[in-house]
N, C-alpha and C positions, 0 to 999 in steps of 0.2 A: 393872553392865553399862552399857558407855558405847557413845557414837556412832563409829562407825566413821572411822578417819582423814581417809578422803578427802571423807565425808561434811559434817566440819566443814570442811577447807579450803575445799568449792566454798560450805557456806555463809557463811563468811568472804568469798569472793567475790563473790560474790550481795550480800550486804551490803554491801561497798564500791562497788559500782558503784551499787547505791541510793542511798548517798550522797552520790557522787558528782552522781546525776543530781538528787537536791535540792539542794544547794548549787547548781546550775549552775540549776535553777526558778528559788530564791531570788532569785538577781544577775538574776533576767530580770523577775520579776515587779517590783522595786526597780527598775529600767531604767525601766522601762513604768511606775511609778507618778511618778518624776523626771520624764520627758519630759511625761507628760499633765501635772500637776501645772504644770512650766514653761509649756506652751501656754495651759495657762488660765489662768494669771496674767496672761500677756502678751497674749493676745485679749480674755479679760472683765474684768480687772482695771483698774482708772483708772490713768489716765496721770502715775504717782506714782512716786518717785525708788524706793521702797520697791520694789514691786511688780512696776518692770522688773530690780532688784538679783536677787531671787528668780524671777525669772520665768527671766532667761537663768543663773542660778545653777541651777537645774533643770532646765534642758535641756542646761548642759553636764554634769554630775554624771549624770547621763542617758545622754549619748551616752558617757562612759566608759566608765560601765557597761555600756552595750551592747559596747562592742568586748570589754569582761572576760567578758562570756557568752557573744558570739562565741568567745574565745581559748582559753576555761574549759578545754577538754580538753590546750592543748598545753601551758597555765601548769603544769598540776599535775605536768610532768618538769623546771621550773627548780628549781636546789637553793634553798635555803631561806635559804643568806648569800649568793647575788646578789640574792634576792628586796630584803632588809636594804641590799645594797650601791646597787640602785636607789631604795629610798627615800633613803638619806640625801643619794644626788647629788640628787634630783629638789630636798628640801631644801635644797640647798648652792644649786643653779640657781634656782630659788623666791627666796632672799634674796639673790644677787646673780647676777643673769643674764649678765655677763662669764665667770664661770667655767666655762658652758657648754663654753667652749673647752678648758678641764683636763678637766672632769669627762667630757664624752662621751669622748674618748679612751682617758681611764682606765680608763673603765667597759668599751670597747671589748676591752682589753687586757686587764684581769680574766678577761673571761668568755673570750679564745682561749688563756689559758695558766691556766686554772682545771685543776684535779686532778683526774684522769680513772680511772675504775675500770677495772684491765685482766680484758681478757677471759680466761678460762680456756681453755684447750683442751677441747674435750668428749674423752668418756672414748671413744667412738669413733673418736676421728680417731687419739690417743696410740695406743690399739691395732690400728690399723689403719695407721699407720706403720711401715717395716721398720728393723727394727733395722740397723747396722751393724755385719755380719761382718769381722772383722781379716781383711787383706790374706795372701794366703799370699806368700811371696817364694821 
């Protein structure tokens, strides 16, 4: 005697959206530990080459992360190879920042001619379509 169909879908769904909403804590709680973490190096910390590297190393690492827990619910509809496609521009841009000019374009153009799932017709609309009757003459 097992669980009834619908039973395990909703708890399958239930499930994802938990974690869903931990992953999205995680990036926020790591947010908030980078940004404090950078303020107090750079307030209490001595006025050392080390300490300001890390200090604003942590606050920007920080403030990424904040925009990624902000974004957290709309990232998780990009597919998974522009995900790939944006790191390795950001790396291409990273070791030589001229290329800016190729890569954003490129990257532009990937994602409006990226492969689209077509929709289905729902089985209501097909049936609820009138057929067409041959022409009498």
């Amino acid at each position: 005697m097992g669980f009834p169909d619908w039973a395990y879908h909703a708890a399958i769904t239930i499930l994802g959206k938990i974690q869903l909403r931990m992953r999205r804590t995680v990036l926020g709680i790591l947010a908030l530990i980078c940004l404090v973490g950078g303020v107090a190096l750079l307030w209490f910390g001595p006025a050392d080459e080390t300490y300001l590297m890390f200090g604003s190393s942590g606050l920007r690492i920080g403030l990424v992360l904040g925009a990624f827990w902000l974004a957290y619910p709309q990232l998780s509809y990009v597919p998974w190879w522009f995900v790939q496609a944006l790191l390795v521009g950001a790396v291409v841009v990273a070791v030589r920042p001229r290329m800016a000019l190729i890569v954003l374009p490129l990257l532009l153009t990937i994602w409006l001619i990226r492969p689209r799932k077509r929709k289905e017709p729902s089985k209501k609309r097909r049936a609820s379509t009138p057929s067409r009757a041959p022409r009498a003459n």
